[in-house]
N, C-alpha and C positions, 0 to 999 in steps of 0.2 A: 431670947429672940422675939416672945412675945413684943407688940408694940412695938418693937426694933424699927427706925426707917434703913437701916443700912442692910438688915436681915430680911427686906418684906420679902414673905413669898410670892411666885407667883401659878396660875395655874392654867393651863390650856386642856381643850379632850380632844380627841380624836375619835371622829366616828368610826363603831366596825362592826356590823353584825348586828345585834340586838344589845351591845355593852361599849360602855364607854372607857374610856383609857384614860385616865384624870394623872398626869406628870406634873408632881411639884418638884421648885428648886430652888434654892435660894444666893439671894446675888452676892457676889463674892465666893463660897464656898459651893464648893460643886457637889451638888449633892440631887441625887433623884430617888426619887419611889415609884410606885405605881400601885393600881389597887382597881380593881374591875367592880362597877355593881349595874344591877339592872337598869336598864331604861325603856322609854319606850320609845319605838322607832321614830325618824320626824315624818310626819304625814306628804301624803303626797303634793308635790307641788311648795311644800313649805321652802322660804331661803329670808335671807337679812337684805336681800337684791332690794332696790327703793324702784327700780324701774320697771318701766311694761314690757317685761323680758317675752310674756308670750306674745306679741306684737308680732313678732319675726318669725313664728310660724303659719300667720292667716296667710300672707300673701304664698307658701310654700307649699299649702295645702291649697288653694284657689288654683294656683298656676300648673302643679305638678300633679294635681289629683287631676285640674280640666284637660289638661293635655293628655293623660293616661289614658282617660274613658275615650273622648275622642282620638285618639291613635289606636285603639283596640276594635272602634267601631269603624273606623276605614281600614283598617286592616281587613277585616270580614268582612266588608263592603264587596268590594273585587270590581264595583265599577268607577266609571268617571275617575281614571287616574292617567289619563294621555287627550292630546289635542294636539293636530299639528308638529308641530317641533320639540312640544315642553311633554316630560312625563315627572309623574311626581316621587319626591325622593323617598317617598315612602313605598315604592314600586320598583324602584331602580336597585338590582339589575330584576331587569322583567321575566322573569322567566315560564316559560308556559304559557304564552299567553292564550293560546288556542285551547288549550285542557285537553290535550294529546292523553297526558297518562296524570298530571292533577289537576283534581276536580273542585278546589277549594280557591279562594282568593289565593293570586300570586302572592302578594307580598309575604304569606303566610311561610312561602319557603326561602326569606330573607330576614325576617324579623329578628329573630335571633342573635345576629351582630348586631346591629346599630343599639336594640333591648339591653344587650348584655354589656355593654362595655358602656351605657348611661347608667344601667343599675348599679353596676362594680365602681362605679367613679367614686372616687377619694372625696369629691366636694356634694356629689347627690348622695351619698351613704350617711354624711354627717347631716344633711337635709332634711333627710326622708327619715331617719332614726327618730332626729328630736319631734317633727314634726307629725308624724305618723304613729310612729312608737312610741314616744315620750320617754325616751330612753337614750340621754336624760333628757327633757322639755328643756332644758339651757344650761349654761354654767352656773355651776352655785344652786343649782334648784334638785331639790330631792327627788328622787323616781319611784317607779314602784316597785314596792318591796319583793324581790326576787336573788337566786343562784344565778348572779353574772356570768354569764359560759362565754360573752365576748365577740367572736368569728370563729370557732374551733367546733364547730356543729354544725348538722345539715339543716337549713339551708345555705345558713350563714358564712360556710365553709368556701362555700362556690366564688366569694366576694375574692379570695386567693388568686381567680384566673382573671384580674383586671388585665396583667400585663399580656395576657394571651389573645383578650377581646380587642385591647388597644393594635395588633398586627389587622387581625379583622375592617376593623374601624379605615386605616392607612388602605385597604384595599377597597374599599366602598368609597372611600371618598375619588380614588381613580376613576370607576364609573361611575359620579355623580358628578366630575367634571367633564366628562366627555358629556354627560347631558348638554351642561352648561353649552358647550361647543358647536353640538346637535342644533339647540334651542337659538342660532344666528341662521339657521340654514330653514328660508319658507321657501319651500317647491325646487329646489335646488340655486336657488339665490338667497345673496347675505342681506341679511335686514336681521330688527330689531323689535320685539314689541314688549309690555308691562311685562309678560311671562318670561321674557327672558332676565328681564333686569331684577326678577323675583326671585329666582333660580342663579343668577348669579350671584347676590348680595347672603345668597342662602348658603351656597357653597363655599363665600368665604369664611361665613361666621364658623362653619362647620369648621372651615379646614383650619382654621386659629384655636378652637377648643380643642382638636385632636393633637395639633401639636402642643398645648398650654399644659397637657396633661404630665401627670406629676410621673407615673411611669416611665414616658415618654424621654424626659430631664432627666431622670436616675440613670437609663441606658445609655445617655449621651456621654454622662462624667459623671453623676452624682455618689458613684459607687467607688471616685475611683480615690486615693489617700494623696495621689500626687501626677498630677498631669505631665510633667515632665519626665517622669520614670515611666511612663504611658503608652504606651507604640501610637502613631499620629496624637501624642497628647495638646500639640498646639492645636489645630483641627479641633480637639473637642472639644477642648478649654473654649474654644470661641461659641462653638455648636452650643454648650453647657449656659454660655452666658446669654444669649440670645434664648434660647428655651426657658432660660430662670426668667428674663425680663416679661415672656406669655406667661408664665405658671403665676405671676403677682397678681396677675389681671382673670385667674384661670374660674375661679365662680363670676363675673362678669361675660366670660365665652359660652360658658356652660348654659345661663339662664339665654343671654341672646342668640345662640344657635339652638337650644330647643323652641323659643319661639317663633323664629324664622323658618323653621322644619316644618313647623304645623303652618305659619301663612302659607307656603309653596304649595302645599298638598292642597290647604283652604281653597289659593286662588285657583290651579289647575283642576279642582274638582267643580268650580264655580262657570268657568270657561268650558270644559265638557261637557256639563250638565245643560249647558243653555242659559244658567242663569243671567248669567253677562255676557259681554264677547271683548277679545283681546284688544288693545289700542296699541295698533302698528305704530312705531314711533319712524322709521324709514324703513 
């Protein structure tokens, strides 16, 4: 077989642990081995990738780390988040506003939803992992050397109650259209001004990411082997199609409804504060 071109071997490995898995076979005759020896692990960040893989983490780290810090400090803020008609979505639903029985920023006893069901999302988990984590920093690129536990640990465990957060989610977004509604009504006449068209462009990017959501499509049909054996399976079969056609577009909702969250809040905090004032449009 030596020299052979009809015999060449050939050899592939497979990374696993700290050893490599080296399978020879030869063409024609079906024949395998294997044979384990030491190696050393590849370093982190090593790959054969020719492109600027980490490229695709600055803007997620820019965007997703600036938005954090800023949503955490209006959240503890507890003022300038109402003017007139408009309140910000980051306030909505308002509760306590007078500090009856708490004595902390309202939104502090809201946060929780909208938090939990961005943190749990199927397209910020893959985001914030590579980008944050580095776990893995991209496809094809090596991580750091660790006991992969996966999502089957605390904290990581809690990622389980996305499709719980996503019910949460569906009921906030009920009161942030009523803002929407609220936000036509100055002094008890219908008009219009920037905060309202801020507030509504915001409420729909929201309400297209909540519905684009992968949970969302699974409960419609995705679960199901056959829509016609289905009880109303015509009904979902459609439901299903229409929800797969958001879920294509579902990291595009994601990124432009949490930027449109944080303008709303921006400009309503802007308009209370005095910095500006609203431009009635009629």
């Amino acid at each position: 077989m030596q020299g052979s071109e009809k015999n060449r071997w050939h050899e592939f490995s497979i990374q696993r642990g700290d050893f490599w898995l080296v399978y020879a076979f030869a063409k024609g005759d079906f024949m395998a081995e294997s044979r384990a020896r030491t190696a050393e692990a590849p370093e982190f960040g090593e790959t054969l990738r020719r492109d600027s893989w980490w490229a695709e983490t600055i803007p997620v780290v820019l965007l997703l780390g600036g938005f954090g810090v800023y949503a955490t400090l209006r959240a503890f803020e507890g003022r300038f988040y109402q003017w007139g008609p408009y309140l910000s979505p980051f306030y909505s639903p308002l509760i306590d506003e007078h500090h009856r029985w708490w004595k902390l920023s309202p939104a502090l006893l809201i946060l929780g939803g909208p938090l939990g069901f961005r943190a749990t999302c199927y397209y910020y988990r893959k985001a914030y992992y590579r980008a944050f984590f580095q776990d893995p920093p991209a496809c094809a690129v090596s991580e750091w050397k660790r006991n992969y536990k996966g999502e089957t640990r605390f904290p990581f465990l809690l990622q389980n109650l996305h499709r719980y957060f996503l019910y949460f989610a569906v009921l906030f977004l009920v009161f942030l259209w009523k803002d929407v509604f609220l936000a036509f009504n100055f002094n008890g006449k219908f008009g219009m001004g920037v905060g309202t068209l801020v507030l509504l462009v915001n409420i729909i990017l929201l309400t297209t990411y909540t519905l684009s959501c992968h949970s969302l499509r699974h409960l419609a049909g995705g679960k199901l082997d056959c829509f016609s054996c289905a009880t109303f399976g015509k009904p979902r079969y459609k439901a299903w199609q229409w929800l797969t056609s958001l879920n294509e577009r579902h990291m595009w909702f994601a990124w432009m409804s949490l930027i449109s969250v944080g303008l709303a809040d921006f400009y309503i905090r802007l308009v209370a504060s005095g910095a500006i004032q609203d431009v009635r449009i009629f």
